[in-house]
C-alpha positions in Angstrom: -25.1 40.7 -63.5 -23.3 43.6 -62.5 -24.9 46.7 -60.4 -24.7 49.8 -62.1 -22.7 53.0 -60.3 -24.8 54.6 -58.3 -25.3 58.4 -59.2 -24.6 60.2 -55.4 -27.3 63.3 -56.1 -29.9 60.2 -56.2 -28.6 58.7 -53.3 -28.7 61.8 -51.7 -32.2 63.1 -52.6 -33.8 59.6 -51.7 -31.8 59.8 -48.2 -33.2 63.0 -47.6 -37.1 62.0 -48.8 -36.1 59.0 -46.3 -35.6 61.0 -43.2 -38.8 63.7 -44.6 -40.6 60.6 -45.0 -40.0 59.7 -41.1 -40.2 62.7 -39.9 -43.5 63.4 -41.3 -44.5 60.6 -39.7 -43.3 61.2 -36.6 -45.3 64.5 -36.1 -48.5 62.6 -37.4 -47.9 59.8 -34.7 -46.9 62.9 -31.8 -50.3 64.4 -32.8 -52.5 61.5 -33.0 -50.9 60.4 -29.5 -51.7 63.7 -28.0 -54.8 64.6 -29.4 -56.5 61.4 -28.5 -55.4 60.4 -25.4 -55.1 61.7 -21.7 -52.0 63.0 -21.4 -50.9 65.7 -18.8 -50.1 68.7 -20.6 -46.5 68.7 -18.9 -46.6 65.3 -21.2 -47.2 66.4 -24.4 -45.0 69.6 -24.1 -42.4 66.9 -23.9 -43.4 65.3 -26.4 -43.5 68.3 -28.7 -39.9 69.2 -27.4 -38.8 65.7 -28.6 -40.5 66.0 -32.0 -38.4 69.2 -32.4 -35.3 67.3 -30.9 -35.8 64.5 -33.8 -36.5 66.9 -36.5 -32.9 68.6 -35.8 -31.3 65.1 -35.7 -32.8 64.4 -39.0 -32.0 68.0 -40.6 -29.6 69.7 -38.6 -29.2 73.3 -38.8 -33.1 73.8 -40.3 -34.6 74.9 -37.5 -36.8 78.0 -38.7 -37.7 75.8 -41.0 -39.3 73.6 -38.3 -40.6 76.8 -36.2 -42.5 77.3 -39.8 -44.1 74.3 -40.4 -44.3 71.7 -37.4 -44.3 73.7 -34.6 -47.5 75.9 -35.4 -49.4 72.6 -36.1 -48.3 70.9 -32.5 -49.1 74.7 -30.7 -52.5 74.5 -32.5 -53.0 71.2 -31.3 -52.1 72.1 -27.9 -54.3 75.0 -27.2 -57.2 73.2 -29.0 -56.9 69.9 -26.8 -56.1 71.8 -23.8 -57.9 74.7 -24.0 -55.0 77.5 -23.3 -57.1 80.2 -24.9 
């Protein structure tokens, strides 16, 4: 049986919902770690810094677009489980 051509703008949208698909879960594990253990807060700055690190891997050049939706949600987190304010 032979494979049928593959159409590129699939490939391409499935590659991207691929890397969404981790990243999404990559800031859900990031914010489970943090919020329920004992981390220093030095710790999970770094950790933060590295989410953002991977999400510009994954989508290069999409940066406000990270400052937009990720990073408010990890600053939340890290004012609530640290109390900054």
């Amino acid at each position: 049986m032979a494979s049928r051509p593959r159409d590129p703008h699939v490939e391409a949208v499935a590659e991207e919902s691929r890397r969404l698909r981790r990243l999404q879960l990559t800031v859900r594990l990031v914010m489970s770690i943090i919020s329920q253990g004992n981390l220093p807060f030095e710790e999970a700055s770094e950790m933060v810094a590295a989410t953002r690190r991977v999400a510009l891997d994954l989508f290069p050049g999409k940066e406000q677009a990270y400052d937009l939706i990720y990073q408010p949600r990890l600053q939340r987190l890290l004012v609530q489980k640290y109390r900054l304010h």
